[in-house]
VOBA-1610 file (N, C-alpha, C; in pm, whole numbers, padded with zeros to 5 digits, always signed):
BEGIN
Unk+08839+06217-01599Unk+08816+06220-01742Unk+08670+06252-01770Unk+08664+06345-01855Unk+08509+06406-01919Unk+08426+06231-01956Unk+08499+06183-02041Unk+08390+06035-02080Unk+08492+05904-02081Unk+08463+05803-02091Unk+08500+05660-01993Unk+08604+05633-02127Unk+08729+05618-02179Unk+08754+05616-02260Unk+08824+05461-02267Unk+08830+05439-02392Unk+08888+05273-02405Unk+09003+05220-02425Unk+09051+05110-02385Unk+09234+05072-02361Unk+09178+04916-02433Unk+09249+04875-02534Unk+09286+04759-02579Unk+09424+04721-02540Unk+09411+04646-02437Unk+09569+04550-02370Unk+09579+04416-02429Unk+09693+04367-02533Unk+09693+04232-02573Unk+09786+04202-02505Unk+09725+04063-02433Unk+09846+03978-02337Unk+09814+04018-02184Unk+09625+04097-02131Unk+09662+04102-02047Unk+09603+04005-01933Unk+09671+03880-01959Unk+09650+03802-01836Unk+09738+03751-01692Unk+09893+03847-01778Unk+09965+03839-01711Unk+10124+03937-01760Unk+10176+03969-01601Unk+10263+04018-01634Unk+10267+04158-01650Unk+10288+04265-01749Unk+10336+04404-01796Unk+10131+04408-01831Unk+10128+04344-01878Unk+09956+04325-01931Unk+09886+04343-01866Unk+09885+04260-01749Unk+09797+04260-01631Unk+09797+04338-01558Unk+09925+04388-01495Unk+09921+04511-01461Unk+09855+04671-01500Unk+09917+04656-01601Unk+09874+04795-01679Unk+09717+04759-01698Unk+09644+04618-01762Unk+09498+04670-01708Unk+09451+04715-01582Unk+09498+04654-01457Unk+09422+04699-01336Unk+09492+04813-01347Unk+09592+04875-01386Unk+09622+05015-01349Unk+09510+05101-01382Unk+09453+05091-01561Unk+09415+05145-01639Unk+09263+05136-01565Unk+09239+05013-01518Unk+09072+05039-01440Unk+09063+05098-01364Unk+09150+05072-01278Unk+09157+05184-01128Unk+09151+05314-01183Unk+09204+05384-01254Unk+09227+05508-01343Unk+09038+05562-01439Unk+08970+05471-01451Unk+08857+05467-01475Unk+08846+05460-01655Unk+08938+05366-01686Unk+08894+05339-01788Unk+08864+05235-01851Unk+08765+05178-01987Unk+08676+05103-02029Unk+08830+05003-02046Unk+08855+04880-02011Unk+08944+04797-02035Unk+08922+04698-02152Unk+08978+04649-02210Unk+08944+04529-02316Unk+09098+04465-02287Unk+09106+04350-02223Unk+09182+04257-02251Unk+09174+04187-02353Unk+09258+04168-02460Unk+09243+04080-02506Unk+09380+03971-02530Unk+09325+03843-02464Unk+09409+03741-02447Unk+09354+03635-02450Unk+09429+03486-02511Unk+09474+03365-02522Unk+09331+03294-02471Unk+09309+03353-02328Unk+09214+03280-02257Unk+09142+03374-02189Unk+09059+03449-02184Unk+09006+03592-02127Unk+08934+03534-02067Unk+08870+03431-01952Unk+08791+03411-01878Unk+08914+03413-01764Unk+08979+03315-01800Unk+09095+03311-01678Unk+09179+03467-01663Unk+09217+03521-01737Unk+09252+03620-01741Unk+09182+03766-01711Unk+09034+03784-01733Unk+08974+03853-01673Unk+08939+03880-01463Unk+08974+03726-01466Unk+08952+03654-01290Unk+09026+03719-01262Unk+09141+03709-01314Unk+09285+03764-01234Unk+09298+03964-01255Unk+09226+04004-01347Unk+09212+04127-01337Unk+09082+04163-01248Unk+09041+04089-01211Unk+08909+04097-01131Unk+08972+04107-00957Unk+09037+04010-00953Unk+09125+03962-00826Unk+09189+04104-00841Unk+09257+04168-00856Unk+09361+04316-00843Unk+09324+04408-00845Unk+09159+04401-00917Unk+09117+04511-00861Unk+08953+04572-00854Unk+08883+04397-00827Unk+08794+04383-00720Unk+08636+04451-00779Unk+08659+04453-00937Unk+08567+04466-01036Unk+08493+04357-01030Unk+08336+04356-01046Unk+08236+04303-01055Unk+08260+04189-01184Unk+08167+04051-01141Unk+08127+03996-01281Unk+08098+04067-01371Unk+07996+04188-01362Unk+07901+04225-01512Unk+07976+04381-01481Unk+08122+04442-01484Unk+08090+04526-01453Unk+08114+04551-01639Unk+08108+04677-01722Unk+08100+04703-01824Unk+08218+04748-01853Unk+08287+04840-01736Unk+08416+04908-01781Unk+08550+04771-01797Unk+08535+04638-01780Unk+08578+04518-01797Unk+08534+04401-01912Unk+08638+04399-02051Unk+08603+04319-02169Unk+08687+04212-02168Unk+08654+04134-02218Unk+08740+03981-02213Unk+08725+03988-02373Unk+08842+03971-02493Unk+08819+03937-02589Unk+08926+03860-02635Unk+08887+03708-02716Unk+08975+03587-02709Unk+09080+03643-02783Unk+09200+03648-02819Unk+09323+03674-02907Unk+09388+03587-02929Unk+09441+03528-03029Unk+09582+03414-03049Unk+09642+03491-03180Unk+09776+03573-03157Unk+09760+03669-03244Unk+09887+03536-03326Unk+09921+03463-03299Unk+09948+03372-03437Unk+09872+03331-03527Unk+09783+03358-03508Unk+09634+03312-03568Unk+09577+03447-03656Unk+09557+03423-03770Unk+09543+03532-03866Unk+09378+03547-03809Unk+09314+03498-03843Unk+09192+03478-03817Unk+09123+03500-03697Unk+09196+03454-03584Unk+09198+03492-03477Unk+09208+03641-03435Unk+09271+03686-03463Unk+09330+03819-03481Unk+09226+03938-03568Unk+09153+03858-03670Unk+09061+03979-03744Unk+08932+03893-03640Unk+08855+03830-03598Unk+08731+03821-03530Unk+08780+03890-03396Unk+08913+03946-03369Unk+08950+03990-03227Unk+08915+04140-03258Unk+08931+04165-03378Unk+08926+04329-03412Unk+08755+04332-03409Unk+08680+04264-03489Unk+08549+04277-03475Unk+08509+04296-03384Unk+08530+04200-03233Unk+08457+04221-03096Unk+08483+04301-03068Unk+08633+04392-03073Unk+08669+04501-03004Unk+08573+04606-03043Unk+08552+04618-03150Unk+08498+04738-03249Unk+08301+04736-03216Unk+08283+04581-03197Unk+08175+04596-03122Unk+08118+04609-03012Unk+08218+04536-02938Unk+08202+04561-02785Unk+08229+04782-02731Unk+08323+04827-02770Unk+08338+04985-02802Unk+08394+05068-02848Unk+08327+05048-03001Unk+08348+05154-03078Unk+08506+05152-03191Unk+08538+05276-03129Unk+08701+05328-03175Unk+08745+05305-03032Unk+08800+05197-03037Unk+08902+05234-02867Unk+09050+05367-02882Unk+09039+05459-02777Unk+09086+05539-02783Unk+09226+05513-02788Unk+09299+05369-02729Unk+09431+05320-02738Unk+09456+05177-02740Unk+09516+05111-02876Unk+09518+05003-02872Unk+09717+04991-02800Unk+09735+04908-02703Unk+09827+04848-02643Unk+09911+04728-02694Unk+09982+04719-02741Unk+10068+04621-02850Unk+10159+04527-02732Unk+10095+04502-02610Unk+10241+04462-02498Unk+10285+04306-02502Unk+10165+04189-02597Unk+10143+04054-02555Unk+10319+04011-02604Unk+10371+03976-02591Unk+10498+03944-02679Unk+10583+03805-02625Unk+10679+03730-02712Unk+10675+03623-02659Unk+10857+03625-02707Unk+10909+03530-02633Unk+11060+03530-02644Unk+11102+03381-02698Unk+11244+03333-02747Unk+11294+03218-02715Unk+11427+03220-02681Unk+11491+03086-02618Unk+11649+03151-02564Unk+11702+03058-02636Unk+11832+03085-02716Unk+11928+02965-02769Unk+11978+03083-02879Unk+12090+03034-02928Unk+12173+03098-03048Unk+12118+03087-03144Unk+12145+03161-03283Unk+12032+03139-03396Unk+12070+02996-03481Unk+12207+02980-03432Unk+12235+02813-03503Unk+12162+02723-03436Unk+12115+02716-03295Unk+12039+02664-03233Unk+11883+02663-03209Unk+11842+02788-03265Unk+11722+02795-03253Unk+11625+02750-03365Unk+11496+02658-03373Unk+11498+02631-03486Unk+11391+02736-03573Unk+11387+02716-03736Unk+11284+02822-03811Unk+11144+02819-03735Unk+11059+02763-03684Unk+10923+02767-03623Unk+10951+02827-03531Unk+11054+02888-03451Unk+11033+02932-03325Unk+11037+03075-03347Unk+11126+03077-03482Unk+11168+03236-03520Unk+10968+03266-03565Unk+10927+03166-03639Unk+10816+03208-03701Unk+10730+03260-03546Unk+10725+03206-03486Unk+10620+03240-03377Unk+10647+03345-03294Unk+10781+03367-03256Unk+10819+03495-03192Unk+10807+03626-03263Unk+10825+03598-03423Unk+10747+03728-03534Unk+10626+03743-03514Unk+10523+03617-03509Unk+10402+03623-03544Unk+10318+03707-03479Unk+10405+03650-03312Unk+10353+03737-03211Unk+10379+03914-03160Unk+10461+03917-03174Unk+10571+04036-03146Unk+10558+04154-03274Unk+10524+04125-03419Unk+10507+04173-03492Unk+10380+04182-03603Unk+10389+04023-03622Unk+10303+04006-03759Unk+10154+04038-03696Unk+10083+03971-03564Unk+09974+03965-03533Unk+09986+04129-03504Unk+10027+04187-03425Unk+09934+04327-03383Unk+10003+04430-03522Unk+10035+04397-03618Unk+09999+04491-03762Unk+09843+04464-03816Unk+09839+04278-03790Unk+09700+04273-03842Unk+09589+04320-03709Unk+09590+04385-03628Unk+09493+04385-03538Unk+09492+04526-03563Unk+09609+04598-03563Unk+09641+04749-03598Unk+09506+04801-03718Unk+09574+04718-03828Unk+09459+04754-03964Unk+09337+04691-03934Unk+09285+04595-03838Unk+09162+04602-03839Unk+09100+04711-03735Unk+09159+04774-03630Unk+09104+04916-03546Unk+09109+05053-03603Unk+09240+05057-03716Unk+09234+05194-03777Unk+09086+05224-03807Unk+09040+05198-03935Unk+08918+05253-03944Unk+08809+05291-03889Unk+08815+05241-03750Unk+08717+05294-03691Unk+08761+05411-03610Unk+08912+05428-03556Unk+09010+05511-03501Unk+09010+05661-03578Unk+09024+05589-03703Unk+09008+05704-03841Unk+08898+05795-03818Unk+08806+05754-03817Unk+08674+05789-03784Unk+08646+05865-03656Unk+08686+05827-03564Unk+08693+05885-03469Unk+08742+06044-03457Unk+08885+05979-03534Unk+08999+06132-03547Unk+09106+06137-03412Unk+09103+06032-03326Unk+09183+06037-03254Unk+09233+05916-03199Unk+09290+05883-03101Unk+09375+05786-03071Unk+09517+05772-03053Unk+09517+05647-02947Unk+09687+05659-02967Unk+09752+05523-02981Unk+09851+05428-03061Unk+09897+05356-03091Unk+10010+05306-02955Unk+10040+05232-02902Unk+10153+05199-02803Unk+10204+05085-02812Unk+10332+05076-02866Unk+10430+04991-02874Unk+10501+04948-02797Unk+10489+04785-02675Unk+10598+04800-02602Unk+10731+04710-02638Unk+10796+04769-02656Unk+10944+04723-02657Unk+11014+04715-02598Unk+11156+04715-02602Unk+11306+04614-02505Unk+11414+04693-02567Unk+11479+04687-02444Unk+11595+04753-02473Unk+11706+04640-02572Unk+11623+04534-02546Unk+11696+04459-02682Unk+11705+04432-02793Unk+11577+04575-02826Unk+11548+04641-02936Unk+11695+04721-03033Unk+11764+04798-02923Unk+11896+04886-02915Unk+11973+04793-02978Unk+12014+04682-02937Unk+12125+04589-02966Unk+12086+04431-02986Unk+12101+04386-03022Unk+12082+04239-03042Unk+12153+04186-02909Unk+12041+04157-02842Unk+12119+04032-02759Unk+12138+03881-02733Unk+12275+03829-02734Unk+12270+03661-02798Unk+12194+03595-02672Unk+12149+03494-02729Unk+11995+03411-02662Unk+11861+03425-02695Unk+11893+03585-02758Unk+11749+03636-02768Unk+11757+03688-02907Unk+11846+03645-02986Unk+11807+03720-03141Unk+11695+03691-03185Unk+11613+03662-03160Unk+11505+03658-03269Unk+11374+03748-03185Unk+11398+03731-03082Unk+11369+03870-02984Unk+11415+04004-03029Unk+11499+04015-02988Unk+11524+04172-03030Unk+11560+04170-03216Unk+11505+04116-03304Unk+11512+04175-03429Unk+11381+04192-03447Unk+11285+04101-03347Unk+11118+04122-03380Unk+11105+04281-03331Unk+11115+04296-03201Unk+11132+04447-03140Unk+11187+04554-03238Unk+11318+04574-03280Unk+11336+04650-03346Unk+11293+04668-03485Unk+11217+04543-03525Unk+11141+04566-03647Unk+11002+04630-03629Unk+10937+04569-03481Unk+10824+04679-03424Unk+10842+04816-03450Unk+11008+04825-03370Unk+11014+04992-03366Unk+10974+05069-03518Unk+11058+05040-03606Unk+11094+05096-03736Unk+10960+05069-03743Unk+10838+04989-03745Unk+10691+04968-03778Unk+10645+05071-03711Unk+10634+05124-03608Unk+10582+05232-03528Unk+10633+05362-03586Unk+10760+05376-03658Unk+10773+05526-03658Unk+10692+05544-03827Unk+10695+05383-03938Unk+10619+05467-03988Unk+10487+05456-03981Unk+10430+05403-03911Unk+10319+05387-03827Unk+10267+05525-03836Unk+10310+05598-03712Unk+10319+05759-03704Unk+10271+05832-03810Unk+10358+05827-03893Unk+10371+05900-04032Unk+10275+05919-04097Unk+10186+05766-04111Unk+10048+05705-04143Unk+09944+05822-04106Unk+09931+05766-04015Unk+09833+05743-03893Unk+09826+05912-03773Unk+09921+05992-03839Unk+09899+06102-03770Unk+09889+06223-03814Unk+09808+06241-03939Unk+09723+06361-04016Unk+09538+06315-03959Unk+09550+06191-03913Unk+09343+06141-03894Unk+09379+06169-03730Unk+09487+06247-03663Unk+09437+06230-03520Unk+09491+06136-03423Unk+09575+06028-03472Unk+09652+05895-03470Unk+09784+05937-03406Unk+09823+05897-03298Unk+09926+05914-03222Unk+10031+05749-03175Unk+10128+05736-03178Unk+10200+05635-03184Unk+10315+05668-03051Unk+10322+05585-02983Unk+10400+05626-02833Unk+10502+05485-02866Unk+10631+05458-02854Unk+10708+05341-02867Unk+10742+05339-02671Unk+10713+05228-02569Unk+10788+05207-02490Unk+10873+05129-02453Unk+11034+05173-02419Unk+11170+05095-02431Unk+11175+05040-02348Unk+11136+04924-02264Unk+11114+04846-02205Unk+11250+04798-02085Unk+11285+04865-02008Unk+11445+04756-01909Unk+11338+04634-01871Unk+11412+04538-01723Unk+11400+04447-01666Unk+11314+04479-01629Unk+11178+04383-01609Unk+11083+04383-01494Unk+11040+04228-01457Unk+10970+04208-01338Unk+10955+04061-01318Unk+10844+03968-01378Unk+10875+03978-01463Unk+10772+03872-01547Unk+10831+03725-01587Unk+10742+03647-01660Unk+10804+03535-01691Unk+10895+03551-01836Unk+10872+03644-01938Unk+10951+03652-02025Unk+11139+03648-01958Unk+11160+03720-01897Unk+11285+03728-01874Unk+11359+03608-01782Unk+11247+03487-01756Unk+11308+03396-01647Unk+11293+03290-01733Unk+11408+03184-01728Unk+11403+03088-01809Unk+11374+02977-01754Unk+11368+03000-01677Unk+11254+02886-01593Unk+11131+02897-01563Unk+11096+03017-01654Unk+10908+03035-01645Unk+10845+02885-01734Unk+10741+02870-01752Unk+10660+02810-01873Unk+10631+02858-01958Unk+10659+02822-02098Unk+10582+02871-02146Unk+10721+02960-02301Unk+10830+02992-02206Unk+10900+03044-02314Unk+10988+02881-02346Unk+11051+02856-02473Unk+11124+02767-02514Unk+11268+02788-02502Unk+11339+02669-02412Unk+11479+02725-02431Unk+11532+02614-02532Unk+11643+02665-02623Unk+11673+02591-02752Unk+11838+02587-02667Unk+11882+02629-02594Unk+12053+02608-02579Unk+12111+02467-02547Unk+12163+02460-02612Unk+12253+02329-02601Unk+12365+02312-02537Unk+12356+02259-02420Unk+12446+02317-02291Unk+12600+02194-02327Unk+12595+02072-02416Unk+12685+02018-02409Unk+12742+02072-02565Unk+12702+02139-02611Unk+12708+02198-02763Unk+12869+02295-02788Unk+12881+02323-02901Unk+12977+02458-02970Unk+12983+02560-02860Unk+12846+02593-02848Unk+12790+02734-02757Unk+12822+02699-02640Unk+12832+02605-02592Unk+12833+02618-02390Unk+12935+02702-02325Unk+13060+02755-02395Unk+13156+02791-02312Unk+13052+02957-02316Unk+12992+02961-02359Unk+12915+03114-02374Unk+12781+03083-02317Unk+12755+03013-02297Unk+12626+02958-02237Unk+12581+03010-02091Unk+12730+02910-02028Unk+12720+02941-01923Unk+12723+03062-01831Unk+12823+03122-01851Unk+12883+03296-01792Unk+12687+03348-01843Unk+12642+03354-01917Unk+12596+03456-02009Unk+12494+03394-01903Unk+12438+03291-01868Unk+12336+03250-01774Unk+12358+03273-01634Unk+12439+03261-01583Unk+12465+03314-01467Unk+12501+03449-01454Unk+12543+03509-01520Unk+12503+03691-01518Unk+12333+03722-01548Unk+12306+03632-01629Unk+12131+03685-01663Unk+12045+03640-01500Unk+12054+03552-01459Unk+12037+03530-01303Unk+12034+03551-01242Unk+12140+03649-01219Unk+12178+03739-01110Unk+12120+03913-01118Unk+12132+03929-01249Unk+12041+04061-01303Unk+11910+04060-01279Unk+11839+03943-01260Unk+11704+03938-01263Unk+11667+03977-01066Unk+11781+04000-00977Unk+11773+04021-00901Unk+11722+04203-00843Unk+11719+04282-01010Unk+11708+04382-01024Unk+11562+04427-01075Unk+11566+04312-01119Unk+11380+04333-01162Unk+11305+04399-01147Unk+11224+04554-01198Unk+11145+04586-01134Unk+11023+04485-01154Unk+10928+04583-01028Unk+10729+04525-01023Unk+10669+04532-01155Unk+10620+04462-01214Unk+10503+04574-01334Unk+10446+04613-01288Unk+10365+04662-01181Unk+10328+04787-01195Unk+10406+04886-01185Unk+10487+04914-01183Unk+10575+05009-01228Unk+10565+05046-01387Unk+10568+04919-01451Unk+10513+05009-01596Unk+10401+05038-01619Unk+10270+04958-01513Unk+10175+05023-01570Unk+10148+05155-01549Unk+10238+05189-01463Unk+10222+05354-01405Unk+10273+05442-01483Unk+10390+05391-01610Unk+10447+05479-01674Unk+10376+05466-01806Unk+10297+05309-01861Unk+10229+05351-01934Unk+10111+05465-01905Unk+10042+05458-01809Unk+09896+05557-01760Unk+09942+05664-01836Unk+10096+05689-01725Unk+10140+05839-01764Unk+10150+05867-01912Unk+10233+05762-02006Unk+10202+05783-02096Unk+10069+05854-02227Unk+10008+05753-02168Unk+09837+05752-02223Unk+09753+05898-02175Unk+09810+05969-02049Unk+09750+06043-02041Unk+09825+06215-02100Unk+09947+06181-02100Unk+10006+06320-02136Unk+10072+06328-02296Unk+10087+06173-02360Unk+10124+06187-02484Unk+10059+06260-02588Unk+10118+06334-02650Unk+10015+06431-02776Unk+10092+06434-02890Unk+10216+06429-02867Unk+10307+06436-02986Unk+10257+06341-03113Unk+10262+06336-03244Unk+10269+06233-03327Unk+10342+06117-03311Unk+10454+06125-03279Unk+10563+06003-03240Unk+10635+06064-03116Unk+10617+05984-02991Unk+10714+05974-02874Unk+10770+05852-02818Unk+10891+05842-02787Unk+10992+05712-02753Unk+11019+05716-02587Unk+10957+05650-02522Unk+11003+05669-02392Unk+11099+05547-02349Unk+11156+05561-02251Unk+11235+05446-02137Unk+11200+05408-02044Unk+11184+05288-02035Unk+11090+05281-01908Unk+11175+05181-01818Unk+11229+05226-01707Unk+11362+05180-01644Unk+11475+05205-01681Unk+11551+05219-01566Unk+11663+05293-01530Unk+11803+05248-01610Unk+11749+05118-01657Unk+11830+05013-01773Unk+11772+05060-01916Unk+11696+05055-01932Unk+11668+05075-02102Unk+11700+05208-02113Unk+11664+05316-02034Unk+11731+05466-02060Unk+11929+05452-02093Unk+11942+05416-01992Unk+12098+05395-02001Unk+12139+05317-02182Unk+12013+05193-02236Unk+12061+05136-02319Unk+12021+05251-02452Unk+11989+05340-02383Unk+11880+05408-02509Unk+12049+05499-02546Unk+12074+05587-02459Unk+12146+05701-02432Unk+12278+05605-02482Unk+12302+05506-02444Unk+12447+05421-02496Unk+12444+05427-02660Unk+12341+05351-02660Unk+12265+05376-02803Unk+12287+05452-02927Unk+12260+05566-02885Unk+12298+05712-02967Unk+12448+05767-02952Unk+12507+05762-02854Unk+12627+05793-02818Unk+12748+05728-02848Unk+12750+05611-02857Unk+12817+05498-02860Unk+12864+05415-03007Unk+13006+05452-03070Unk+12966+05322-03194Unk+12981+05228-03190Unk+12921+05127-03299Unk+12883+04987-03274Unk+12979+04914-03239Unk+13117+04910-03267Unk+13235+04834-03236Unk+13274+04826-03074Unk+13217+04956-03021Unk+13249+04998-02877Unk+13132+04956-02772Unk+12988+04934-02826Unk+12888+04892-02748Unk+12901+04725-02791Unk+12977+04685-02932Unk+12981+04554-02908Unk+13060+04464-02766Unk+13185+04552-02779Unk+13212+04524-02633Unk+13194+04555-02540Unk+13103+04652-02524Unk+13064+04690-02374Unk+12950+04572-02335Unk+12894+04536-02439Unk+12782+04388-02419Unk+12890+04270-02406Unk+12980+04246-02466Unk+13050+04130-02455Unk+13108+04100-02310Unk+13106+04206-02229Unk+13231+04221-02099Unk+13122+04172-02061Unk+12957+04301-02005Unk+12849+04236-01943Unk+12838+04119-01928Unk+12826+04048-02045Unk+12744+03922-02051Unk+12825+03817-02029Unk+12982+03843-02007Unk+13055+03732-01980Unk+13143+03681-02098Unk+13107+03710-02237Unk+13127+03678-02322Unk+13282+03637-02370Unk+13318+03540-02428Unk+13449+03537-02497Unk+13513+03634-02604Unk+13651+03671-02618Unk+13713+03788-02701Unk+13706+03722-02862Unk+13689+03830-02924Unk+13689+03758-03065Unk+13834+03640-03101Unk+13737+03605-03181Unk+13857+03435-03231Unk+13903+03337-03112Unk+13856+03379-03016Unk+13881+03267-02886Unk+13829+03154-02888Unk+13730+03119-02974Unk+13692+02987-02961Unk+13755+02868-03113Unk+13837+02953-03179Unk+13879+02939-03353Unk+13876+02739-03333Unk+13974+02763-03199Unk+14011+02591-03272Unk+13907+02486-03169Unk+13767+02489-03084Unk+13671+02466-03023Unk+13598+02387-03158Unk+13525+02334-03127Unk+13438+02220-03224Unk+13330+02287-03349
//
């Protein structure tokens, strides 16, 4: 690259995050993490890829994007620490598992806050300097559970697909000043979002509850899928690619061999017919099977 250009990663202390920063350093570019705890989180991008205490092309900037406030002093450092960053990274995102009768309103609030509400406000505090610039590119990462609602995770995939629809008119915005918007469709990879025995995500299911006869099947197929997992770095390699060949105003990629398939089902498929093609997957019971159940 002609000059050192800049990557804003939220969430990268771990996971799809972390990865894709050490990808993005190794690649030689100015990094800005910004996450939760950026001292600990910088260590561990330090550890992967063996960057100096003081090196410069490495930013630590604090984020709690539930935090309104948090979120605009996160845009300031960025903007001071460098400039117009050439790509802000939308990847930090947070899940919960349980049915929506089970899940309670604060959890829905925080899985928006994060997944949606915080990086719109981090979005409008980098435009203007982006504006200015005349170039840039926006990157959205998303889930193939964006495509379909999947039960455990509704409040997951309606945050995602409300991202999406935010990104295309995002685009629209944002791409007469130079402003480029990339959406990535996210399959399985091994992080803690997808394991419910990580820390950190909340499980709301109520295993002696209404729900258990769906509980169970639907957990022991998700268990066994996770045996498919890709590495993240694997996405950070498809984001790079991204970042380095995207030009279009709006592009939608797939990133795994699962979210392509969910993408292509997607478009092809009507809803009555992908409802059951998810219901078989997941184990699920036939409609009205549970009528006379509690």
């Amino acid at each position: 690259m002609a000059e050192t250009r800049s990557v804003v990663i939220t969430g990268a202390s771990r996971g799809l995050g972390l990865a894709s920063a050490a990808r993005l350093y190794k690649q030689g570019w100015r990094v800005v993490g910004a996450m939760r705890s950026p001292d600990t989180g910088l260590d561990r991008i330090r550890e992967l890829t063996g960057a100096a205490p003081d090196d410069p092309r490495l930013v630590g900037v604090r984020l709690d994007l539930t935090d309104p406030e948090s979120v605009k002093q996160a845009g300031e450092a960025i903007v001071d620490a460098v400039g117009a960053p050439y790509a802000v990274v939308h990847n930090a995102g947070v899940s919960s598992l349980g049915f929506v009768e089970e899940t309670p309103d604060d959890a829905w609030t925080k899985v928006f806050a994060t997944n949606l509400f915080g990086p719109v406000t981090l979005t409008k505090a980098l435009l203007p300097s982006m504006r200015a610039a005349g170039q840039g590119r926006i990157v959205m990462v998303s889930s193939q559970g964006a495509i379909w609602g999947m039960p455990s995770a509704a409040a997951y995939s309606a945050a995602k697909a409300a991202l999406e629809r935010w990104a295309e008119a995002q685009a629209g915005e944002a791409s007469p000043f130079g402003i480029g918007v990339t959406v990535l469709v996210v399959g399985m990879f091994d992080t803690d979002i997808v394991d419910d025995r990580a820390p950190g995500y909340p499980d709301y299911r109520d295993w002696d509850g209404v729900y258990a006869q769906q509980h169970r099947p639907h957990d022991v197929r998700g268990h066994k899928a996770l045996r498919l997992a890709r590495h993240p770095d694997k996405f950070g390699q498809a984001l790079a690619k991204a970042l380095d060949k995207d030009r279009a105003p709006f592009v939608r990629h797939a990133v795994g061999i699962d979210a392509r398939m969910m993408m292509v089902s997607g478009r092809l498929m009507p809803g009555r017919l992908f409802h059951q093609m998810t219901r078989l997957a997941l184990g699920q019971p036939r409609h009205g099977a549970l009528r006379s159940s509690r």
